[in-house]
C-alpha positions in Angstrom: 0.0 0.0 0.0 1.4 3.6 -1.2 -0.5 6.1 1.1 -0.9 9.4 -0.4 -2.8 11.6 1.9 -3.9 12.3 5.2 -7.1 13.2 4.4 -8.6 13.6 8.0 -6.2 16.2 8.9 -7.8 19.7 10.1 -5.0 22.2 10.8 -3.2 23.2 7.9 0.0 25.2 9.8 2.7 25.1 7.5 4.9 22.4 7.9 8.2 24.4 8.0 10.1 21.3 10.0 8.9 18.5 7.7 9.2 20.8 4.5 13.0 21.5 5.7 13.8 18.1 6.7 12.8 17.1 3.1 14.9 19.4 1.3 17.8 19.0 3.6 17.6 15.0 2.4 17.3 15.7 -1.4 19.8 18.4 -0.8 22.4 15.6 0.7 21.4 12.6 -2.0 22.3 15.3 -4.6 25.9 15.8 -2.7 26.1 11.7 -2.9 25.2 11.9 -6.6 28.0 14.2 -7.2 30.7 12.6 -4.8 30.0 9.1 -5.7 30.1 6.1 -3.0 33.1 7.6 -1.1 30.8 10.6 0.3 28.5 7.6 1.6 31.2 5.9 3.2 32.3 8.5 4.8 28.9 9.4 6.7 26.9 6.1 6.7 26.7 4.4 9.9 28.6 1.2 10.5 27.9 -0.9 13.5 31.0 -2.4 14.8 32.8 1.1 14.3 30.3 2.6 16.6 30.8 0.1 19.4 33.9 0.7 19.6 33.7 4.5 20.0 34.7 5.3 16.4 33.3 7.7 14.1 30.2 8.6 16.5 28.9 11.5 14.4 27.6 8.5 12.0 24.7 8.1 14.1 22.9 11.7 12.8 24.8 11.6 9.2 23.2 8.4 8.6 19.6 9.6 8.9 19.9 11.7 5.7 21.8 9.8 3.1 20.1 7.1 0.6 21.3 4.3 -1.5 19.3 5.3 -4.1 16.3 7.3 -5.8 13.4 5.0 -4.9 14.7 5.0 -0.9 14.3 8.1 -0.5 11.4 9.2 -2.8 9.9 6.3 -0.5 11.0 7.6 2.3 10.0 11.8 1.6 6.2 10.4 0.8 6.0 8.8 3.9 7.5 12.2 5.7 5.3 14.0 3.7 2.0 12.2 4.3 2.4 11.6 8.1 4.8 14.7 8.8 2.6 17.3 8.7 -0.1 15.9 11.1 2.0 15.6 13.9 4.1 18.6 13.2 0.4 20.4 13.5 0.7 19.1 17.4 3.9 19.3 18.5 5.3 22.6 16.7 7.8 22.6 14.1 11.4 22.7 17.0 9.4 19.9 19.1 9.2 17.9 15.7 12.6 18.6 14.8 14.0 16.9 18.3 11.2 14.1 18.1 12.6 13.2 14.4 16.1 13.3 15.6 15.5 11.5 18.4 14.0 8.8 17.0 16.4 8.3 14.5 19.1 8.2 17.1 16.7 5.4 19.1 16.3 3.9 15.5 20.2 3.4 14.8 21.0 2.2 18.8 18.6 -0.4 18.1 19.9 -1.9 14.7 23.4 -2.1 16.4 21.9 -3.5 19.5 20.4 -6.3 17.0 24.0 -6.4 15.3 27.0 -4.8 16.7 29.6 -6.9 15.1 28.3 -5.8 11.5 30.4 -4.1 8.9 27.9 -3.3 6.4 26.7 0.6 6.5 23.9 1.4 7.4 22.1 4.3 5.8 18.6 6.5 5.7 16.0 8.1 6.9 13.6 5.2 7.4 14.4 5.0 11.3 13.9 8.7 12.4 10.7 8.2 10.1 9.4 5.1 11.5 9.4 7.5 14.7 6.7 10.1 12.8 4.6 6.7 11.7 4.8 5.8 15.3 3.8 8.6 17.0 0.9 9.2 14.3 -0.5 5.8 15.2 -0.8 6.7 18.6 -2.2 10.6 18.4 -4.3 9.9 15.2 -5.1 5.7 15.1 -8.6 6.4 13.3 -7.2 9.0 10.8 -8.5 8.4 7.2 -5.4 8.1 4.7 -5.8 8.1 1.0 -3.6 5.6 -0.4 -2.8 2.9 -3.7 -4.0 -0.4 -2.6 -3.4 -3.6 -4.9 -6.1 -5.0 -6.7 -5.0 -7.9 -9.1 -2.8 -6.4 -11.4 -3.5 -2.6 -11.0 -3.8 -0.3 -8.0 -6.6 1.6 -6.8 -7.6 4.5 -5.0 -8.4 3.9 -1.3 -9.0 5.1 2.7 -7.7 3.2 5.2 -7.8 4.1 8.7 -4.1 4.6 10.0 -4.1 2.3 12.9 -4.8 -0.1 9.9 -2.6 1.0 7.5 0.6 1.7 9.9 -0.1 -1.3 11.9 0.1 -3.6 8.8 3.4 -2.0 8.3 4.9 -2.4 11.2 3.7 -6.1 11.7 5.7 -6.4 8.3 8.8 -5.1 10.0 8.4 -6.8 12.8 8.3 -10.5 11.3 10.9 -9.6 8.7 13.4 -8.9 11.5 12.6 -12.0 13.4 12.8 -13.8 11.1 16.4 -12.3 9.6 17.5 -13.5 13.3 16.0 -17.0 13.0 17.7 -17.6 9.5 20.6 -16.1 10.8 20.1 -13.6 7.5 20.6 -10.0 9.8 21.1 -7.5 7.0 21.1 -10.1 3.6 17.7 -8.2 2.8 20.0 -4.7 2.5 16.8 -3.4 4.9 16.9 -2.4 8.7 14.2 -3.8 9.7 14.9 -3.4 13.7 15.9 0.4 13.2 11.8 0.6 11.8 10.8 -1.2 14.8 13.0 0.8 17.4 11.8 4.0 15.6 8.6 3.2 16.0 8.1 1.9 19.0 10.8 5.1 19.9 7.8 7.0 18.2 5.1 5.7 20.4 6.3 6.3 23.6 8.2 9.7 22.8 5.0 11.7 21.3 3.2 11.1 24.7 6.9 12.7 26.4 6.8 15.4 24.7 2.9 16.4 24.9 3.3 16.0 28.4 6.0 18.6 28.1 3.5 21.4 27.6 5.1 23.9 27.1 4.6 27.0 25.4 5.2 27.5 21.7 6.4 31.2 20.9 4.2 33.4 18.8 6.1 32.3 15.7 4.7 28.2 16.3 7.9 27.0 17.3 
């Protein structure tokens, strides 16, 4: 399923924080385009350099590069749909940490899962998995527009986001267990356990910080 809109959202602030953290993504896969694999290296995450102290500043780098044009165009429509929503709640600085911070939770829990691996570990699917998880808990019933598969072709639909975002993190979750029962961690080139510790990061953060309450300045932040 390719979700497309949320169609049930009412406030319509403008989403400086997701629209930035958007453009600062495409603004770094351009750099990778021009740099070539070396750039990557240098700011992708690996796991067993991490453990052992080295290269720490991988942890946020990570978050914004991509291994190609369908991750992140996958990954910006995603940001885009569910983004803006939450951003509405939380203020665009409150939205910043939250996506940070979830993508920080994200990465700790792929090397928890794997902290001998040498493969890198790159994107924004982690901090993102954050925004999908806090969605599911301030806004389960949420109508989102989205392609659904019907035979050969896709069609237009609304699915209620506790639906929709459950389904996808049921698909993380089983694709990671069973990466650790095959013994497979990684052979898939996906994260799967930085989804699930973003989301369940998600989850319990967006309740933190709403019971923050603090005041937003005049300018929303």
């Amino acid at each position: 399923m390719i979700p497309l809109q949320d169609e049930s959202r009412r406030s319509y602030r403008f989403p400086v924080a997701t629209i930035g953290i958007i453009a600062l993504n495409v603004v770094v896969f351009i750099l990778e385009m021009l740099n070539g694999d070396a750039f990557v290296l240098q700011f992708a995450l690996v796991p067993n350099e991490i453990v052992h102290g080295q290269y720490l500043i991988t942890l946020l780098t990570s978050m914004f590069l991509h291994s190609g044009f369908l991750h992140i165009a996958g990954n910006m429509l995603y940001l885009w749909v569910f983004g803006p929503t939450l951003e509405d709640i939380l203020g665009p600085l409150r939205f910043t940490i939250f996506y940070l911070i979830c993508g920080l939770l994200a990465n700790a829990a792929q090397i928890a899962i794997d902290p001998t691996s040498t493969v890198p570990s790159l994107g924004a699917s982690g901090a993102i998995a954050g925004v999908l998880g806090g969605f599911i808990i301030e806004f389960p019933n949420h109508q989102i527009k989205s392609l659904a598969p019907f035979g050969r072709v896709l069609i237009s639909t609304r699915i209620p986001a506790i639906l929709l975002l459950g389904f996808w993190f049921l698909l993380q979750f089983f694709s990671g267990v069973g990466e650790i029962t095959t013994q497979s961690l990684g052979s898939e080139g996906v994260a799967f356990f930085a989804h699930i510790g973003g989301f369940i990061a998600g989850m319990i953060l967006v309740k933190v910080f709403a019971a923050l309450g603090f005041q937003e300045s005049p300018f929303g932040f």
